[in-house]
GUFITOR-572220 format. One record per residue (C-alpha): x, y, z. Coordinates in steps of 0.1 Angstrom, whole numbers, padded with zeros to 4 digits, always signed. Each point is the difference from the previous one (the first is absolute). Example, Ala and Ser with C-alpha at 12.3 -4.5 7.8 and 13.67 -1.06 7.14 Angstrom:
residues 2
+0123-0045+0078/+0014+0034-0007/
***
This chain:
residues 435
+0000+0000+0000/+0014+0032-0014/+0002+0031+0027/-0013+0033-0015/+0019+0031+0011/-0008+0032-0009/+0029+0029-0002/-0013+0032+0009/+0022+0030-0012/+0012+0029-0026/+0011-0020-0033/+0030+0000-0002/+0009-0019+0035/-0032-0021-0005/+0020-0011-0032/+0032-0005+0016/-0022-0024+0029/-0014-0019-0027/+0034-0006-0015/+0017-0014+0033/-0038-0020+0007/+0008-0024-0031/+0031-0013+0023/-0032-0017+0018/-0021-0037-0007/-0037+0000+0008/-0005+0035+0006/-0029+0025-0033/+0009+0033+0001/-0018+0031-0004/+0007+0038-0009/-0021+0019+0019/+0018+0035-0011/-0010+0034+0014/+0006+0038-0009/+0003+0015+0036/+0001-0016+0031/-0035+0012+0004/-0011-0032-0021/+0015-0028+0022/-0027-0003+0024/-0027-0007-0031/+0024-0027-0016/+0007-0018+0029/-0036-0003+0014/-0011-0014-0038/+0027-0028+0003/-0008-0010+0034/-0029-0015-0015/+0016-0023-0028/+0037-0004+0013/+0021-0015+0028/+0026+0024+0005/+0007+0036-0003/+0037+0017-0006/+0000+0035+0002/+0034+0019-0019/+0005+0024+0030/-0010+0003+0036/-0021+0033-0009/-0029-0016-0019/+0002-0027+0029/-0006+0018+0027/-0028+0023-0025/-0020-0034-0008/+0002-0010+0041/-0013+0032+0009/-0030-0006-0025/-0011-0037+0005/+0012-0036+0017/+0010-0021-0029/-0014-0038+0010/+0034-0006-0020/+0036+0000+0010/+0013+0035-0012/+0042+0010-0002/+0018+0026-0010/+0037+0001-0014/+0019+0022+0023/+0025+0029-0009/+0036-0016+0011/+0033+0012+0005/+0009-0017-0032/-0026+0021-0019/+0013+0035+0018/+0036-0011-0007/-0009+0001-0036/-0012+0030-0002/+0025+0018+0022/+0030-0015-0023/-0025+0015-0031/+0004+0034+0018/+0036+0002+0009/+0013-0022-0032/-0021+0013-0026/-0007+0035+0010/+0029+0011+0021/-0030+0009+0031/+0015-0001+0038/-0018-0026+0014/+0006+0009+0037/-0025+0028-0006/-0032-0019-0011/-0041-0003+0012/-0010-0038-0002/-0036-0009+0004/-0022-0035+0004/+0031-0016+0012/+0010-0008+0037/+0027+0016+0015/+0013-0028+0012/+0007-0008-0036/+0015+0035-0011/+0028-0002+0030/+0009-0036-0009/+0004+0007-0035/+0018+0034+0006/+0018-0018+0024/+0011-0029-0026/+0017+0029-0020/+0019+0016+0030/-0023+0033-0007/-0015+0021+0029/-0037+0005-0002/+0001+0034+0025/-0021+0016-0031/-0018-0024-0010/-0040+0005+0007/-0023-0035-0001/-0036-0001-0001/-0004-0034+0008/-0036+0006-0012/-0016-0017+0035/-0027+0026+0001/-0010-0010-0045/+0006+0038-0010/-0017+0009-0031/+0018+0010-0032/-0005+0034+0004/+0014-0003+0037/+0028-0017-0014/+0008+0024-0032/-0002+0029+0027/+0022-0020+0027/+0031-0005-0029/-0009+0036-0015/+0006+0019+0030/+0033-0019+0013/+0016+0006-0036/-0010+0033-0008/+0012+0011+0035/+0035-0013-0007/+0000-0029+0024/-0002-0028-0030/+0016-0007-0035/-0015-0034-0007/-0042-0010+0007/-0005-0039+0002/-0037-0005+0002/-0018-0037-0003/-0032+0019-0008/-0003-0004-0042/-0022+0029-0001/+0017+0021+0021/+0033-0008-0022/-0024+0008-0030/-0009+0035+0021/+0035+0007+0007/+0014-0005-0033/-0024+0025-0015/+0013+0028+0018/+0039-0009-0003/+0010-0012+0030/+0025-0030+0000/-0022-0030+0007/+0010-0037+0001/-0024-0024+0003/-0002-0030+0021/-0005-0032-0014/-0010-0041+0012/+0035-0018-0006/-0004-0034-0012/+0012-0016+0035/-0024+0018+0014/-0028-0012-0026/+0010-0034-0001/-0005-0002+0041/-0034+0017+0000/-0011-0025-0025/+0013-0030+0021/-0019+0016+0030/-0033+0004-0024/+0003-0037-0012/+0002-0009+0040/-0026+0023+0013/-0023-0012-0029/+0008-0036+0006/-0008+0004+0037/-0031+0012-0007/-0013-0028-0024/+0010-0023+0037/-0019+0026+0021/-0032-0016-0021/+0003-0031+0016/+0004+0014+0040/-0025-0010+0017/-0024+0029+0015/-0023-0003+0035/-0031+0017+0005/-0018+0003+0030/-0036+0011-0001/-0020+0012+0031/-0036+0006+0002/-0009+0037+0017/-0015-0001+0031/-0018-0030+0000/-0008-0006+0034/-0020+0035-0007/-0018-0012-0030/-0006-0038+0015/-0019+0022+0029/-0027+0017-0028/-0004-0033-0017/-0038-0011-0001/+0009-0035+0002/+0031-0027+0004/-0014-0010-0033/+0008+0035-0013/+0033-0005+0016/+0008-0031-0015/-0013+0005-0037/+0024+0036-0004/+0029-0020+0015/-0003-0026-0023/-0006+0026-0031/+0033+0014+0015/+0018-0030-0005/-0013-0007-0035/+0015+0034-0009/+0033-0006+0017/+0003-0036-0020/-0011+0016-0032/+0024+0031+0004/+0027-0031+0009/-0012-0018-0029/+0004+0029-0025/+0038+0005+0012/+0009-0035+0004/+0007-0005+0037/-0012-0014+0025/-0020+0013+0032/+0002-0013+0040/-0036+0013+0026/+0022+0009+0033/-0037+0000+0016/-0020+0027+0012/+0004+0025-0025/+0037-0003-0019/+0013-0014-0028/+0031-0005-0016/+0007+0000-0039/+0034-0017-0013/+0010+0006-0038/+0024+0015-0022/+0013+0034-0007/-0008+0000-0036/-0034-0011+0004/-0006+0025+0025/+0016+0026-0018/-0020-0007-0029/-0036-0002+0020/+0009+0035+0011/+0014+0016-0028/+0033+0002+0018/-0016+0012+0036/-0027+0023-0013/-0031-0016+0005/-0011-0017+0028/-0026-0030-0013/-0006-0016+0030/-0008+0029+0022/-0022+0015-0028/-0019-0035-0003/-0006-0002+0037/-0012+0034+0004/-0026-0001-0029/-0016-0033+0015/+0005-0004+0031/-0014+0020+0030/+0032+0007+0014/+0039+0011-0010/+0032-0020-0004/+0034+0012+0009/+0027-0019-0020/+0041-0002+0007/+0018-0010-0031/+0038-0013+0009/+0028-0003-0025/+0031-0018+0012/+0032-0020-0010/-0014-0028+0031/-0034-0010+0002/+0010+0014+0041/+0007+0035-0013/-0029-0002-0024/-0026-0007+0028/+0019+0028+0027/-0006+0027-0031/-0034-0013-0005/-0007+0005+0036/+0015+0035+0001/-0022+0009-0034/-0030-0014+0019/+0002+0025+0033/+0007+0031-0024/-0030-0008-0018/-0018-0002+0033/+0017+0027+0018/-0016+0022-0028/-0034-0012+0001/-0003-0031-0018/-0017-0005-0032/+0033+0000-0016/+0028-0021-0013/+0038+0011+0006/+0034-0018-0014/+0032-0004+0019/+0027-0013-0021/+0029-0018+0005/+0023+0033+0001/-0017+0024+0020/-0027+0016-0025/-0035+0006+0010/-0028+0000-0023/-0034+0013+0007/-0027+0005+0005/-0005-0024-0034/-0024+0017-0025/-0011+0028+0017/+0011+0039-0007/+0019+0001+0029/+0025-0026-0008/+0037+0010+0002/+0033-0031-0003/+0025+0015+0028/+0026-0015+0021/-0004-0013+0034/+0041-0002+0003/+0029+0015-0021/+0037+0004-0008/-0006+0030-0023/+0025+0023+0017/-0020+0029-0017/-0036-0011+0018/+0016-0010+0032/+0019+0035+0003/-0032+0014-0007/-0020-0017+0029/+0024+0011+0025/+0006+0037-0011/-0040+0000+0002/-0006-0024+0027/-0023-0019-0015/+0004-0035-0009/+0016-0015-0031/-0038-0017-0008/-0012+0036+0001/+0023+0014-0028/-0002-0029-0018/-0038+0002+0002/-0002+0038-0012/+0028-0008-0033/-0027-0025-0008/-0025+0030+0003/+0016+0022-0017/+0003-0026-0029/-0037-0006+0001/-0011+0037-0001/+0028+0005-0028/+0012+0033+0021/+0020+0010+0030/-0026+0028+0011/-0019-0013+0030/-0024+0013+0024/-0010-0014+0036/-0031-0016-0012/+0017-0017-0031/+0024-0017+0026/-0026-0012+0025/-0023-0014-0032/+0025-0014-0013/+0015-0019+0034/-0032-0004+0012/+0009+0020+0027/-0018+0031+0020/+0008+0038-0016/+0017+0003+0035/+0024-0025-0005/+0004+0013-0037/+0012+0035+0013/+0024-0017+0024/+0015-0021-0028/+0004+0033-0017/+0013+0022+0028/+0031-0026+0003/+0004+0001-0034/+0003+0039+0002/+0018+0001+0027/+0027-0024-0013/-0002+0024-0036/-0011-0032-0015/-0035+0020-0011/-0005+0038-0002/-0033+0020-0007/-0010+0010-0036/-0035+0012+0004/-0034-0002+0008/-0031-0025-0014/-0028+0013+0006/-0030-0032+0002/-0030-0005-0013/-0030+0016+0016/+0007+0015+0029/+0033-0004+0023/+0034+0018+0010/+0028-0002-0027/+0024-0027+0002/+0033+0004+0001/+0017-0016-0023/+0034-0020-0001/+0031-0005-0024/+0018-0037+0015/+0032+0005-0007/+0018-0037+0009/+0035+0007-0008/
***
């Protein structure tokens, strides 16, 4: 079975990609070639329907398709290396006689820029990186190189932004481009051929759901009958078998008023439409007299599968029931399945950005993690109070908290005023700012 990846970038490194992909067996390629960086987001969410794996040409349309959507499919990027800077560097001093001790470097880390400096007994004392952590825009960019060169400080731009290299060309400034090496290509392939494989195995892990009738001891005390009682429990379990049918698993009463639900993680994915719809809860609630909560567990044990399906289950409850939540096997929550307030954050992570972020706000790392998935939903970084605590699920008085720590920590700052329909004070409204 082939692999399909598509290679999102400008043309000409998209070419040079495709050139180093036909090293590889097994593996369909696709040009998925864009103008501006503007386009990536568009390309990459049309692929993620038909492929199995995504390569980006640069970090920048990376981190520009993330912000936008959660590809279901493994996504890379090739990275800017030290390799690719020392090309351009010996371009500059070889080629065109520029001093490259005096240069502005961008979308690189700096990490990088002293190693390879280093490498070539140079000093790097005037030498400005933008390692690009906060994804500046072009025209940020253009401006950042601009200013440094036409100040004096800088002789040489090295920019790994094609259309700010396009920009900065056009008004004479002495721009060299950074480009994928093919060492560098050939690795993010053998990590895309991985990832994808891995995923095609994550199909077969086996998935527990745990499903928990609402407050039945309330609704057995309104029945008219035990026969009532006994005729809706017994519709309940035909709907749990039938759902179990339908996904090919199998299903175990715990008595009283839980079940659990064994099967695979394709099947499940695919009776959900990758964790967007929620067909058992919805089936329950339109013919039953009563609501399901439902805990769906992914693990790489059956142990670890049931503890997430467990922890899925009380978030479900602790926000009311009548919903279905996913914990997977590393760390992301999904939930509440097909409903408008459903958001995919992380319950634990290593993201250095996200965990510097909780502690210069105070708030926890599921919090942030929770308002990035927000923010991706709404498709903007404004927020108000209200849009936070609808969103979470929360109360407005816990939204303005989230906010005030935010502020405080210069994480969020205010922008305006919305005023809401009908009557009602203005509300103030928010640019996040997670940098």
């Amino acid at each position: 079975m082939e692999i399909k990846i598509g290679i999102i970038g400008p043309c000409d490194v998209v070419q040079a990609v495709m050139d180093v992909g036909q090293e590889f067996v097994g593996v369909l390629l696709e040009p998925l070639i864009y103008r501006n960086e503007e386009e990536a987001p568009q390309s990459a969410e049309d692929f993620n329907e038909r492929g199995d794996v995504i390569i980006f040409t640069g970090p920048i349309p990376f981190h520009l398709a993330k912000r936008k959507f959660n590809p279901r499919i493994p996504s890379l990027y090739v990275p800017n290396t030290s390799e690719a800077l020392m090309t351009c560097l010996f371009k500059a001093a070889c080629f065109d006689g520029r001093d490259i001790e005096k240069a502005s470097i961008d979308y690189i880390s700096n990490r990088s820029v002293q190693e390879t400096y280093a490498g070539l007994g140079l000093c790097t004392d005037n030498v400005v990186v933008e390692e690009g952590q906060g994804f500046p825009s072009t025209d940020q960019i253009v401006a950042f190189h601009r200013q440094l060169f036409e100040a004096g400080k800088t002789e040489l731009i090295v920019t790994g932004l094609r259309s700010a290299y396009d920009r900065l060309c056009s008004l004479g400034l002495p721009a060299y481009r950074l480009k994928p090496t093919k060492s560098a290509i050939r690795e993010t392939y053998q990590l895309a051929i991985l990832e994808a494989k891995a995923l095609l195995n994550k199909a077969t892990q086996a998935t527990v759901g745990i499903l928990n009738i609402d407050n039945f001891s309330a609704w057995v005390n309104t029945a008219k009958s035990e026969y009532e009682i006994q005729k809706v429990k017994l519709r309940l379990h035909e709907i749990v078998l039938e759902y179990s049918q339908s996904i090919q698993g199998s299903v175990t009463y715990r008595g009283g008023d839980e079940f659990v639900i064994f099967a695979t993680r394709g099947a499940v994915e695919e009776a959900t439409n990758f964790y967007e719809v929620a067909p058992l809860i919805s089936h329950v609630k339109n013919e039953l007299p009563f609501s399901i909560s439902y805990g769906l567990g992914l693990g790489t044990t059956a142990a670890e599968a049931e503890q997430n399906a467990r922890s899925a289950l009380a978030k479900a409850k602790e926000v009311g029931g009548n919903s279905c939540f996913v914990f997977t096997e590393d760390g992301k929550v999904l939930g509440p399945l097909g409903t408008n307030q459903q958001l995919e954050y992380l319950q634990r992570s290593s993201d250095e950005r996200i965990v510097r972020c909780a502690k210069a706000a105070g708030l926890s790392v599921t919090t942030i993690s929770r308002l990035e998935s927000l923010i991706r939903k709404k498709g903007r970084s404004c927020l108000t109070a209200n849009d936070i605590a609808e969103g979470f699920g929360v109360t407005l008085r816990s939204g303005r908290r989230i906010l005030a720590a935010l502020e405080q920590a210069k994480l969020a700052r205010a922008v305006g005023e919305e005023q809401p329909v009908g009557r009602g004070r203005p509300r103030q409204v928010y640019k996040i700012e997670l940098v």
